[in-house]
gemmi code that builds the backbone of each chain (N, CA, C; Angstrom):
import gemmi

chains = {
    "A": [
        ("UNK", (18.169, 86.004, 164.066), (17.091, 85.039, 163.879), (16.714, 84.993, 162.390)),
        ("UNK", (16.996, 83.545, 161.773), (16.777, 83.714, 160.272), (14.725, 83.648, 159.932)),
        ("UNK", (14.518, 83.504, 160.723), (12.922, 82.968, 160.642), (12.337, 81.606, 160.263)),
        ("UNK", (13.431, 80.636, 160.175), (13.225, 79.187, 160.133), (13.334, 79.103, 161.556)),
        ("UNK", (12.148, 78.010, 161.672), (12.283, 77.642, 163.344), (12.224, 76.042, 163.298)),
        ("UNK", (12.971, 75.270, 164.355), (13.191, 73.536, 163.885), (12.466, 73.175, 165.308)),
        ("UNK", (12.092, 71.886, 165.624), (12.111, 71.606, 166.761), (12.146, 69.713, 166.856)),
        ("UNK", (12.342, 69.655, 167.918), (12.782, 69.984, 168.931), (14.387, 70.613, 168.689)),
        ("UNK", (15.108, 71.397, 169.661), (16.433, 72.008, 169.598), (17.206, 70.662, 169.803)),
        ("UNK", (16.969, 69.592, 170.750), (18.058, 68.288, 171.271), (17.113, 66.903, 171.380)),
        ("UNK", (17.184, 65.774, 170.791), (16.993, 64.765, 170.803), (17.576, 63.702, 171.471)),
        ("UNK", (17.668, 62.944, 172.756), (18.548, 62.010, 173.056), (17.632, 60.491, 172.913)),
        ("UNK", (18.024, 60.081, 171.977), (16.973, 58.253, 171.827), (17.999, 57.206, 171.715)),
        ("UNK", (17.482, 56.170, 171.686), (18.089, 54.645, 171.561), (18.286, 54.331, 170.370)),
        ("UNK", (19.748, 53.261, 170.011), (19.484, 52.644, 168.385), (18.041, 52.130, 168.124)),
        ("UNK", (18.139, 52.082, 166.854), (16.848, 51.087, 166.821), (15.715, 51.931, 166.555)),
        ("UNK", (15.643, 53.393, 167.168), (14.118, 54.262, 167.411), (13.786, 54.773, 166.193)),
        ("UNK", (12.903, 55.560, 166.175), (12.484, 56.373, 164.936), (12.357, 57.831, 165.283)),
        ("UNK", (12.318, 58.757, 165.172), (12.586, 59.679, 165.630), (11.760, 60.948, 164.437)),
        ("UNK", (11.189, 61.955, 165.090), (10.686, 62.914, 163.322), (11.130, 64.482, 163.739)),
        ("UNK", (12.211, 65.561, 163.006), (11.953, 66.812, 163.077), (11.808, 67.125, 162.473)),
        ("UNK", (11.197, 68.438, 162.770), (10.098, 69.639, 162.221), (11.061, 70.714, 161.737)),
        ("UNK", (10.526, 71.280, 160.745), (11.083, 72.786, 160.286), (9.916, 73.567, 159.479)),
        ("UNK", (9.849, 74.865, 160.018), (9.016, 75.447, 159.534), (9.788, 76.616, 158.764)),
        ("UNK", (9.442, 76.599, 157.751), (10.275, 77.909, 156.894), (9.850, 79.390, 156.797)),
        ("UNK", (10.579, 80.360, 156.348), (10.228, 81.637, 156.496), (9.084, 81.652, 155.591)),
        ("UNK", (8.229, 83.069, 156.455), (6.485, 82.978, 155.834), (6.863, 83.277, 154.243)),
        ("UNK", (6.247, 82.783, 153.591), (6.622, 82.910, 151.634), (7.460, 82.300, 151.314)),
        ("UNK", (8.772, 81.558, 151.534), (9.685, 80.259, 150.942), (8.433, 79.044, 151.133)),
        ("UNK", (8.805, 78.867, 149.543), (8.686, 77.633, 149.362), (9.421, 76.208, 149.231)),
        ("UNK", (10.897, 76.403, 149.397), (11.987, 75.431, 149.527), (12.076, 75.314, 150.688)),
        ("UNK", (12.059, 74.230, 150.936), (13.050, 73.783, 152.039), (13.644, 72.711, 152.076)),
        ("UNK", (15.046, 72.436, 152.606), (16.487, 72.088, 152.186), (16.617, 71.344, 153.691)),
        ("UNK", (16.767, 69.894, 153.686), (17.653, 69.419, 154.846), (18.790, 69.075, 155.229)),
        ("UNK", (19.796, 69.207, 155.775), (21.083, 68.948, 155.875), (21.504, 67.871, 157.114)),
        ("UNK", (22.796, 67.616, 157.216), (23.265, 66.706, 158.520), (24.939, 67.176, 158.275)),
        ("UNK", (24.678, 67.644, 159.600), (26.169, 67.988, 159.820), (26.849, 67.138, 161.107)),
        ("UNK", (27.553, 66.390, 160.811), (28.600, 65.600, 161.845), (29.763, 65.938, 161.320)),
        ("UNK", (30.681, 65.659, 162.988), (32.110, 66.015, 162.981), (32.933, 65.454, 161.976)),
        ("UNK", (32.597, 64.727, 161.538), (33.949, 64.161, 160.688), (32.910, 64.487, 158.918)),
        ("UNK", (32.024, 64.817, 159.005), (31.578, 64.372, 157.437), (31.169, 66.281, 157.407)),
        ("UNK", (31.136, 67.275, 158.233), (30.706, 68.549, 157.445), (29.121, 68.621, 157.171)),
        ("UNK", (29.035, 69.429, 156.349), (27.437, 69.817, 156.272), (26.864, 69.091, 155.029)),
        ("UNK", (25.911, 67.714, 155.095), (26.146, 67.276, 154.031), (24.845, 66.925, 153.371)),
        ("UNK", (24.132, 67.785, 151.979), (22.905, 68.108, 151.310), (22.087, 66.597, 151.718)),
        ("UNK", (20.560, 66.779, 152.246), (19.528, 65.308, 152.626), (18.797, 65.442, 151.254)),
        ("UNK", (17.945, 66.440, 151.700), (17.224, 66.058, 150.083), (16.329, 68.130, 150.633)),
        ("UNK", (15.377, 68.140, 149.268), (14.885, 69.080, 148.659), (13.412, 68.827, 148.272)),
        ("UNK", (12.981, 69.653, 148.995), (11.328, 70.047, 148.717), (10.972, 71.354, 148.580)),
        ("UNK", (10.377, 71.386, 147.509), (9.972, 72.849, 146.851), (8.214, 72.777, 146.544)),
        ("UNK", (7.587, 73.465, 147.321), (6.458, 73.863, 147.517), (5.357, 72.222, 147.476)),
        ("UNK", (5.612, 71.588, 148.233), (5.302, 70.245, 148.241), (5.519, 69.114, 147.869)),
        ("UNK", (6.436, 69.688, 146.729), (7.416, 68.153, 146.124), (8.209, 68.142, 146.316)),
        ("UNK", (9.327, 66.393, 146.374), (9.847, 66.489, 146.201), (10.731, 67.022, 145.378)),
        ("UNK", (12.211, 67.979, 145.407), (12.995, 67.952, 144.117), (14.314, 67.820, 143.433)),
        ("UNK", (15.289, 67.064, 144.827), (16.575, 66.457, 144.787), (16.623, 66.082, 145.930)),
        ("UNK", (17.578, 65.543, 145.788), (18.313, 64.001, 147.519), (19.330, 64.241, 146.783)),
        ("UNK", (20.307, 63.858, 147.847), (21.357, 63.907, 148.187), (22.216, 62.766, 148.855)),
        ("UNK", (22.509, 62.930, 149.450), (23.125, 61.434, 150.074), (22.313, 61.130, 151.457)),
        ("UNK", (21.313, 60.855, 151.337), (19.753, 60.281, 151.949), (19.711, 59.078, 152.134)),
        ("UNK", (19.841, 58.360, 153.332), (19.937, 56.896, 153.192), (18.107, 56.580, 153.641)),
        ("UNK", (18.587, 55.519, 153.149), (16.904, 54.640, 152.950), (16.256, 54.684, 154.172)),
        ("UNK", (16.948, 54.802, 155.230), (16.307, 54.782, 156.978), (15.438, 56.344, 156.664)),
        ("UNK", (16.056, 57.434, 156.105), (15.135, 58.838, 155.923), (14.429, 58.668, 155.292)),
        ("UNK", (13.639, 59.668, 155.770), (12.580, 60.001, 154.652), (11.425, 61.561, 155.058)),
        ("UNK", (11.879, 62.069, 153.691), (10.867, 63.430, 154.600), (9.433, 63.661, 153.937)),
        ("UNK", (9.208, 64.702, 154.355), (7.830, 65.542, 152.985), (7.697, 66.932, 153.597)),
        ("UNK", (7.172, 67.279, 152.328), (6.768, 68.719, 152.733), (5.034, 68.883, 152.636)),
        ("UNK", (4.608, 69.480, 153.862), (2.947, 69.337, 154.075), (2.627, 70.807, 153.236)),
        ("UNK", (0.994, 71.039, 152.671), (0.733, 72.124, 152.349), (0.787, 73.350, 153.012)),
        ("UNK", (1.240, 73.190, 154.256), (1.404, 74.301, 154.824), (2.776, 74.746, 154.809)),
        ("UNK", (3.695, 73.782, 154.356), (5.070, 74.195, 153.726), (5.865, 73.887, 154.569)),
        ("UNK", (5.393, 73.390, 155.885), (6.093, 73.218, 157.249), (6.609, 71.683, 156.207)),
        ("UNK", (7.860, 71.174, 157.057), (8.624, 69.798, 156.561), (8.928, 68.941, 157.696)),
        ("UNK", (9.311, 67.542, 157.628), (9.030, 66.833, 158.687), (10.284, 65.656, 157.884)),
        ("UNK", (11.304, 65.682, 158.874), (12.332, 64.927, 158.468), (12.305, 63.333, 159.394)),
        ("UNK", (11.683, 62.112, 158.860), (11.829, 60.816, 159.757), (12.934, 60.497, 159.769)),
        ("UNK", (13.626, 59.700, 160.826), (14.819, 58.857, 160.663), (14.725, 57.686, 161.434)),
        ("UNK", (14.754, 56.695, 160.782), (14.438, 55.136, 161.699), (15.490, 54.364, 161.160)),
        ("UNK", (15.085, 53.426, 162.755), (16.201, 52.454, 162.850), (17.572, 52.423, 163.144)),
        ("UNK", (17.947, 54.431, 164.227), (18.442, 55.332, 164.283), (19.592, 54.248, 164.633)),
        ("UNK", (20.967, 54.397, 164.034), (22.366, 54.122, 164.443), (23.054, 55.086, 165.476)),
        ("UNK", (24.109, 54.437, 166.009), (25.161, 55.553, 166.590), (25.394, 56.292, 165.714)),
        ("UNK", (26.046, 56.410, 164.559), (26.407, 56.812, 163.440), (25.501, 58.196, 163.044)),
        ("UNK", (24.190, 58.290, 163.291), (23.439, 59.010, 163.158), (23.129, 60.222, 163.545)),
        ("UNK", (23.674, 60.481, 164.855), (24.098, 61.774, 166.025), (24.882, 62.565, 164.861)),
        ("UNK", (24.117, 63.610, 165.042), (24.607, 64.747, 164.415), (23.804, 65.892, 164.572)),
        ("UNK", (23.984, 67.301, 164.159), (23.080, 68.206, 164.209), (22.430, 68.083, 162.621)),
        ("UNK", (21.068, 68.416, 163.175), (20.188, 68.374, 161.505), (19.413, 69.970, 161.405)),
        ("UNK", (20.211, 70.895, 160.120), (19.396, 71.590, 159.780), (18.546, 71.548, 159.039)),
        ("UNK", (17.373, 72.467, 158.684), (17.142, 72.774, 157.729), (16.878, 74.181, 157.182)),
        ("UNK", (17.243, 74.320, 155.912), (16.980, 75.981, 155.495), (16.118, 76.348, 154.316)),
        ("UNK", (15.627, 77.230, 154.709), (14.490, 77.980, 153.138), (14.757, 79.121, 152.917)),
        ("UNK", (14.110, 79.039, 151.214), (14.235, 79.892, 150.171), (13.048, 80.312, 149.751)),
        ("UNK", (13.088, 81.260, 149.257), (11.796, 81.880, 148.241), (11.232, 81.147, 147.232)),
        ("UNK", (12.462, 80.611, 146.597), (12.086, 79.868, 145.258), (13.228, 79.155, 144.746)),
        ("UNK", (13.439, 79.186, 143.819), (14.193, 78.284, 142.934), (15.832, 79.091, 142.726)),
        ("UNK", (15.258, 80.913, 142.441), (16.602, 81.125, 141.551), (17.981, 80.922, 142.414)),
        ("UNK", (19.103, 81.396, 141.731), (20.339, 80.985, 142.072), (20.762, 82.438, 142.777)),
        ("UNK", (20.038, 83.380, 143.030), (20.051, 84.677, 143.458), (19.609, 84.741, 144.821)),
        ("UNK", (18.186, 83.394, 145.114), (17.632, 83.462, 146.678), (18.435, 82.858, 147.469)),
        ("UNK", (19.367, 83.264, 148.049), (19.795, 82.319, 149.397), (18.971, 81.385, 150.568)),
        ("UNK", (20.146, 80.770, 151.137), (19.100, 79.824, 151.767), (18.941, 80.249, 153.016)),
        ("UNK", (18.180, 80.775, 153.937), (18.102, 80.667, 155.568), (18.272, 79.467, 156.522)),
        ("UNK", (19.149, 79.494, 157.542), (19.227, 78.472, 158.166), (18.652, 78.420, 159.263)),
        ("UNK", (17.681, 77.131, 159.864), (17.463, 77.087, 161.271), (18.370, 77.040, 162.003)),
        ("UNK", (18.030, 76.885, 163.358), (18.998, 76.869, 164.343), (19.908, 75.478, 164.655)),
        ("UNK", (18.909, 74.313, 164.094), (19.079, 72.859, 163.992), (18.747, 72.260, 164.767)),
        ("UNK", (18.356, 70.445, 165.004), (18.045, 69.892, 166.047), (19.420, 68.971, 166.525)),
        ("UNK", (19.904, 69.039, 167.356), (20.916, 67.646, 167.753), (20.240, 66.619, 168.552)),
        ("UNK", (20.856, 65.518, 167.330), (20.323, 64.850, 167.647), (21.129, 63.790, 168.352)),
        ("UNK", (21.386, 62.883, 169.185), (21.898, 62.033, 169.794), (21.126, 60.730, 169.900)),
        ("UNK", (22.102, 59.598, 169.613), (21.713, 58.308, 169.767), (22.384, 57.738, 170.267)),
        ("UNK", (22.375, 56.883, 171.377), (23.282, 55.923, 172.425), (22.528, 54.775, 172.071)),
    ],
    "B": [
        ("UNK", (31.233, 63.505, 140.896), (30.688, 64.280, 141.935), (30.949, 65.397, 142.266)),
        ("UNK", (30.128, 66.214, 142.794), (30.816, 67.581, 143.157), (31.521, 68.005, 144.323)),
        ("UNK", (32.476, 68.779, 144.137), (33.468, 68.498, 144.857), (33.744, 70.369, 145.608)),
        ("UNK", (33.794, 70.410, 146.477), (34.576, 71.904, 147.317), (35.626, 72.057, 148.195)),
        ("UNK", (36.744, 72.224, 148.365), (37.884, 71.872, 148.997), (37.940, 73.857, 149.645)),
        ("UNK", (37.860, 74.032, 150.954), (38.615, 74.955, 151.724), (39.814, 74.401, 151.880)),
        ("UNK", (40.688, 75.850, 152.068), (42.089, 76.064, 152.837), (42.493, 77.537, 153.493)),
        ("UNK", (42.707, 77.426, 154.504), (43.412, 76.367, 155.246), (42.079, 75.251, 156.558)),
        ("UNK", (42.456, 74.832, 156.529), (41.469, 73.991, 157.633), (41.341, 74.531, 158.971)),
        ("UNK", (42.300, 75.221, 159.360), (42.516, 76.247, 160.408), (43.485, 76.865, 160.113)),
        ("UNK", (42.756, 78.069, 161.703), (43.617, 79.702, 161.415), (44.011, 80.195, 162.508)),
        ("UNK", (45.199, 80.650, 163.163), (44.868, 81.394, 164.517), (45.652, 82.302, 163.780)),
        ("UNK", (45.369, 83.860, 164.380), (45.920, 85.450, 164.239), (45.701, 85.865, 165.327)),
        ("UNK", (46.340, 87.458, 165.511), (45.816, 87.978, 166.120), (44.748, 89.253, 166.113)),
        ("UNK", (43.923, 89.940, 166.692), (43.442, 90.740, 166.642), (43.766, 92.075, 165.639)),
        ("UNK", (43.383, 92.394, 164.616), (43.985, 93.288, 163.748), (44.641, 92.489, 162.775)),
        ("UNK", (44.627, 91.565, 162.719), (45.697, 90.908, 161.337), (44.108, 91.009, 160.251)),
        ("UNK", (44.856, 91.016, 158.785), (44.230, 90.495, 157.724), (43.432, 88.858, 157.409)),
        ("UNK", (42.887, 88.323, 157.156), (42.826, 86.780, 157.050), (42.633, 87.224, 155.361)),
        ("UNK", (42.933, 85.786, 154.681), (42.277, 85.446, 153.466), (42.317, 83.902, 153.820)),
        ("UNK", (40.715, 83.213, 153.365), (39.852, 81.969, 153.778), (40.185, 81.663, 151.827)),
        ("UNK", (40.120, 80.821, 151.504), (40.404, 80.047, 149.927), (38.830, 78.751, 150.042)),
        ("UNK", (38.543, 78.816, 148.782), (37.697, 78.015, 148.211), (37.880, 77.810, 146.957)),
        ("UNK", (37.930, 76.081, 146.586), (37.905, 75.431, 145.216), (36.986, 74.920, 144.828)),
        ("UNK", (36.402, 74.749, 144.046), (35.555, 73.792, 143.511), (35.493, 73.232, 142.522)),
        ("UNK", (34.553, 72.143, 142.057), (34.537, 71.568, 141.267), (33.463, 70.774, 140.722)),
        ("UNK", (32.093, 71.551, 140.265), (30.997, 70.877, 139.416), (30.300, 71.198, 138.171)),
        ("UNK", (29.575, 70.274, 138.262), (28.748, 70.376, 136.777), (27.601, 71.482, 137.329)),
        ("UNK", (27.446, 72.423, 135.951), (25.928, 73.066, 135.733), (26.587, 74.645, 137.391)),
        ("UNK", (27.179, 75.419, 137.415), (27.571, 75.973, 138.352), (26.534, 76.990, 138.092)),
        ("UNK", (25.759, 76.894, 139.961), (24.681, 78.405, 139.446), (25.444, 79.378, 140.213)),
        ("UNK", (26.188, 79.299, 141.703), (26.443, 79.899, 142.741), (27.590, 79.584, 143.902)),
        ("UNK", (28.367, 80.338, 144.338), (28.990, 80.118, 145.324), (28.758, 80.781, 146.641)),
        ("UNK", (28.674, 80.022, 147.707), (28.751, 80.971, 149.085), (29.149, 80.815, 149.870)),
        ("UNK", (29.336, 82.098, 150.649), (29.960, 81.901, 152.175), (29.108, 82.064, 152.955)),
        ("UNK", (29.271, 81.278, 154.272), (28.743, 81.397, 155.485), (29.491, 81.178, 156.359)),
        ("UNK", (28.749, 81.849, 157.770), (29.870, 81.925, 159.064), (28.773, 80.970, 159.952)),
        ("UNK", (29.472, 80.194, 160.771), (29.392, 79.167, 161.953), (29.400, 79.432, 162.948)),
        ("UNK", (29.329, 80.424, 163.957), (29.409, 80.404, 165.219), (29.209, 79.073, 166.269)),
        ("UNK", (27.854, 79.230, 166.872), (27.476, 78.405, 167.566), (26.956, 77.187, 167.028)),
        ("UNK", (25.825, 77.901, 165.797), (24.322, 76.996, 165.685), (24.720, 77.041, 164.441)),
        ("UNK", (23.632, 77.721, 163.796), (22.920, 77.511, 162.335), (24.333, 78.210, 161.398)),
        ("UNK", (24.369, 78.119, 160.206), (25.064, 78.990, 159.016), (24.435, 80.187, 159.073)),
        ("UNK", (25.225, 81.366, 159.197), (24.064, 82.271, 158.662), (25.024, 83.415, 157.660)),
        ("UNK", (23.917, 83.479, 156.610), (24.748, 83.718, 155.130), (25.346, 85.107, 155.244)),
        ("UNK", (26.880, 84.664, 154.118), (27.519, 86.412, 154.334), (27.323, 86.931, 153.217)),
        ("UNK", (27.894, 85.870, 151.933), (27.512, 86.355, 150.374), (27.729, 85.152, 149.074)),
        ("UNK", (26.471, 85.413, 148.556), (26.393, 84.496, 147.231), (27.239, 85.553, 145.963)),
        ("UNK", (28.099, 84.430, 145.200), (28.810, 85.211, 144.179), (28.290, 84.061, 142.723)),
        ("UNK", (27.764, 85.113, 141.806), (27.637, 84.285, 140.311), (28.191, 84.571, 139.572)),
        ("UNK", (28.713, 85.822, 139.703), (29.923, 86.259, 138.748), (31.133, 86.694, 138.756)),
        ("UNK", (31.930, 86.509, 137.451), (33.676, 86.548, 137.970), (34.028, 87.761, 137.854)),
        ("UNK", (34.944, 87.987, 138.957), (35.197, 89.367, 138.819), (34.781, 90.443, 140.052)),
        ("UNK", (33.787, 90.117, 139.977), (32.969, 91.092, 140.952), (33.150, 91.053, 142.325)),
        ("UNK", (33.927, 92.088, 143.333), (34.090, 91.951, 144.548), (32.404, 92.527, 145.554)),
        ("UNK", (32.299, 91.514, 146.174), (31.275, 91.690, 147.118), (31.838, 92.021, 148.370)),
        ("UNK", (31.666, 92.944, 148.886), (31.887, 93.459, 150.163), (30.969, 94.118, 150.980)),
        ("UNK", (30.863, 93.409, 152.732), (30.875, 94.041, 153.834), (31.038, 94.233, 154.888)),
        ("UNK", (31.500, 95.534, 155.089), (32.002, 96.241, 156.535), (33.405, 95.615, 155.844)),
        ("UNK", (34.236, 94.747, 156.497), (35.585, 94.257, 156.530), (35.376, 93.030, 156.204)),
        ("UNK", (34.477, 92.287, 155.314), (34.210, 91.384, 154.727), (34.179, 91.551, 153.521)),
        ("UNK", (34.997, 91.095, 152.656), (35.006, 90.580, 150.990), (35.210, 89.465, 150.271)),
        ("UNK", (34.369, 89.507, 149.021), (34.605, 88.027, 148.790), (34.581, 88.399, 147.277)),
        ("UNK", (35.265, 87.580, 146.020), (35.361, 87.407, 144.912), (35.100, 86.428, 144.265)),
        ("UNK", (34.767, 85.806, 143.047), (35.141, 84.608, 142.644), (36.005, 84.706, 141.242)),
        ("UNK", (36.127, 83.808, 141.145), (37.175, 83.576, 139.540), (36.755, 81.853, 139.025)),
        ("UNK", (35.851, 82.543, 138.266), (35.019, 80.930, 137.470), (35.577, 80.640, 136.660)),
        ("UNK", (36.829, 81.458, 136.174), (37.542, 80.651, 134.834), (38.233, 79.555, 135.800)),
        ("UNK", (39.037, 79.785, 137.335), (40.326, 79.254, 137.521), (39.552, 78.103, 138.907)),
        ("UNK", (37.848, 78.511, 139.125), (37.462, 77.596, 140.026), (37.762, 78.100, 141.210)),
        ("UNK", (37.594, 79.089, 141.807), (37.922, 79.399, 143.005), (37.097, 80.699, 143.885)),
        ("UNK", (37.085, 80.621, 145.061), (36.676, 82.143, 145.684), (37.436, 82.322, 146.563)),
        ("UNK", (38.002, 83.799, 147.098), (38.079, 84.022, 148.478), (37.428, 85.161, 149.145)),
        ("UNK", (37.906, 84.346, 150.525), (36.803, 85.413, 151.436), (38.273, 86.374, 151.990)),
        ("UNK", (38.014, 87.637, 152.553), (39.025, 88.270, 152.981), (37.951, 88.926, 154.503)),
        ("UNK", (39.216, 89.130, 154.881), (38.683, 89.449, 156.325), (39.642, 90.395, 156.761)),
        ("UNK", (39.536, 91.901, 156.783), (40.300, 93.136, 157.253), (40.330, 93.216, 158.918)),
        ("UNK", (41.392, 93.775, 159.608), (40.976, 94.159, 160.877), (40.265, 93.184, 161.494)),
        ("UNK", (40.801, 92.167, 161.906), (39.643, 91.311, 162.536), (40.093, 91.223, 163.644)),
        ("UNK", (38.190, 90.774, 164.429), (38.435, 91.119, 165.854), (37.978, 89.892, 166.099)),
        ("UNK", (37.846, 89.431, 167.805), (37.543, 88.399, 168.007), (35.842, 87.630, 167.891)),
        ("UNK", (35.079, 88.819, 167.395), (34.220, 87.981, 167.181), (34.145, 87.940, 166.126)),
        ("UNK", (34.849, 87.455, 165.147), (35.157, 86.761, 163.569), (35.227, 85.091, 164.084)),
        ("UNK", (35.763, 85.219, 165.241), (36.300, 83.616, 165.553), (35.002, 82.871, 165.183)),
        ("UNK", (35.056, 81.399, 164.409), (34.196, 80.976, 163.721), (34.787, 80.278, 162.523)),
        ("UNK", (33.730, 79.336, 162.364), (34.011, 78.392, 161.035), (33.193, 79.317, 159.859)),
        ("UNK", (34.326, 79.275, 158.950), (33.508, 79.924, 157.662), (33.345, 78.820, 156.519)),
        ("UNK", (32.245, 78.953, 156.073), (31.982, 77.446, 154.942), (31.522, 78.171, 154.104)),
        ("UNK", (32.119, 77.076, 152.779), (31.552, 77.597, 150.997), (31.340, 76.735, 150.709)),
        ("UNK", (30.209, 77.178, 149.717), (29.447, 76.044, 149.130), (29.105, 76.575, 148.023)),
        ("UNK", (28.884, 75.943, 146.936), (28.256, 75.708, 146.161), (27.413, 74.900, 145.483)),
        ("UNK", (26.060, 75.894, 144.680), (25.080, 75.565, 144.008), (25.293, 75.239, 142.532)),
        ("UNK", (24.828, 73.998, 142.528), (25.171, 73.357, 140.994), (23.307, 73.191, 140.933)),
        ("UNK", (23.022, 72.712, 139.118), (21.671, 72.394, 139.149), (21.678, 71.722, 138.243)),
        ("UNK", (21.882, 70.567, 138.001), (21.580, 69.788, 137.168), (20.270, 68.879, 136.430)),
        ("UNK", (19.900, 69.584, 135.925), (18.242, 68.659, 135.293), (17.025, 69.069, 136.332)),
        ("UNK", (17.403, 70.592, 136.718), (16.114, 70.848, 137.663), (16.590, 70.293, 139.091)),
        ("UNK", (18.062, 69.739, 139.408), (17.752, 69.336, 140.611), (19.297, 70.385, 141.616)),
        ("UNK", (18.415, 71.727, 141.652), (19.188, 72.419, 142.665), (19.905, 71.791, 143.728)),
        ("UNK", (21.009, 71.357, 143.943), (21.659, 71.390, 145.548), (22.863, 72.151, 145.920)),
        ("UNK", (23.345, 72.502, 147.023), (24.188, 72.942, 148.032), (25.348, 72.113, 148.356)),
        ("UNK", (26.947, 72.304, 147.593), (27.849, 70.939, 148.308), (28.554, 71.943, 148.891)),
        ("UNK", (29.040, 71.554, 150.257), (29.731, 72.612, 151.319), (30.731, 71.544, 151.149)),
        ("UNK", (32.182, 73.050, 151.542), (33.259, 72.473, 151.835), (33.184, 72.007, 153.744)),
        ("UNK", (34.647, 71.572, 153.701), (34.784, 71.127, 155.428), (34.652, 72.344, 156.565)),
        ("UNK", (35.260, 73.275, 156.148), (35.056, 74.756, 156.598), (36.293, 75.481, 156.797)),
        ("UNK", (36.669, 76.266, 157.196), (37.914, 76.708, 158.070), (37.782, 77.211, 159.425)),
        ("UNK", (38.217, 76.501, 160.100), (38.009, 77.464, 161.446), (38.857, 78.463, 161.741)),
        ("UNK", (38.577, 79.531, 162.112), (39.474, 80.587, 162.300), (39.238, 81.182, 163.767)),
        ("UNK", (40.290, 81.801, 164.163), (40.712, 81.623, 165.562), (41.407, 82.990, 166.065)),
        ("UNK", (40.522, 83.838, 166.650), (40.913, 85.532, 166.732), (41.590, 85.414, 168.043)),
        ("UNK", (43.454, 85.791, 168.281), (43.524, 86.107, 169.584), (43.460, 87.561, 170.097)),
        ("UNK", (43.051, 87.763, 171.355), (42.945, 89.211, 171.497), (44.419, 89.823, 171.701)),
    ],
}
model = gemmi.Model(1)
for chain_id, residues in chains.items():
    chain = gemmi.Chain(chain_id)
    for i, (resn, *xyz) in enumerate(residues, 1):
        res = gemmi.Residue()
        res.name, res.seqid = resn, gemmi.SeqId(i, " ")
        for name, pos in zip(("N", "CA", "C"), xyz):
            atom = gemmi.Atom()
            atom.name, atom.element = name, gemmi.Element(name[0])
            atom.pos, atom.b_iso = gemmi.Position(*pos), 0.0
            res.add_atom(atom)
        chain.add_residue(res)
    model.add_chain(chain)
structure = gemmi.Structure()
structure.add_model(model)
structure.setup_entities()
């Protein structure tokens, strides 16, 4: 158990919906990191929030959009959900910034869209 | 763009064989490389490498990098079947304050008993 916890664990919605998961990071990280991993594309960087700001994206399409609340917990939207979109979504936290803190991973949410 | 290429893409052995997992890369501003193992769910980390040279090892897990030639590997001694699992590397580049993570595709590797 890394101490990131996501929820919901499985999502099943319609094109078209909007959809929001949660990640709460280990107590004292202030990063947290979202990812999307599908079968054919791998694990592939969303974007970066470090202690309430934003602080890199990644290949983030305009339907996302996240934030990070003062309580450090993060909240990933996705609207206007495609087929295309089904994938598992992690997210993981860090302490801080350096290149020394690794990242912890949640368990992830899968998400599914028909 | 930044770029990470694993090889081989898959692996089957058997129980007790050696593995060596390969990682390339290729970016600007390099802070870090890592491995992680895949089981079911989440990544969960084996070892970050920043410097060349230096073997990180544990139990029957090792890993190196070589930043002159762009590369890491992971080695895997004695392996048993619960090694079976995708192992992914990635690396941390940071360019202008903006830390990210580019993972390769992974390797899956495949323990027979």
């Amino acid at each position: 158990d890394s101490g990131v916890t996501q929820t919901p664990k499985h999502l099943i919605t319609a094109t078209g919906q909007r959809v929001t998961l949660r990640c709460s990071p280990r107590s004292g990280d202030l990063s947290v990191y979202w990812y999307q991993q599908s079968l054919d594309q791998g694990l592939q960087f969303l974007i970066h929030y470090y202690n309430g700001e934003e602080r890199a994206k990644g290949n983030i399409l305009e339907r996302f959009s996240a934030q990070q609340f003062p309580d450090l917990h993060s909240e990933l939207n996705l609207s206007s959900l495609e087929l295309g979109d089904s994938a598992l979504y992690f997210c993981a936290s860090r302490v801080g910034l350096a290149a020394y803190n690794e990242q912890f991973f949640g368990p992830g949410t899968r998400l599914t869209v028909l | 763009e930044d770029k990470v290429v694993q090889s081989p893409l898959s692996l089957v052995v058997h129980e007790g064989d050696t593995v060596t997992l390969n990682c390339s890369y290729e970016v600007t501003n390099f802070r870090s490389l890592l491995w992680y193992k895949q089981e079911k769910k989440a990544p969960t980390f084996l070892f970050m490498l920043t410097s060349s040279g230096i073997e990180k090892k544990s139990g029957r897990l090792s890993s190196i990098l070589d930043k002159k030639e762009l590369f890491s590997i992971l080695n895997i001694t004695a392996t048993q079947t619960g090694d079976s699992a995708i192992y992914l590397c990635a690396v941390e580049a940071a360019n202008f304050g903006n830390e990210k993570l580019t993972f390769g595709t992974g390797t899956r590797l495949t323990i027979i008993p």
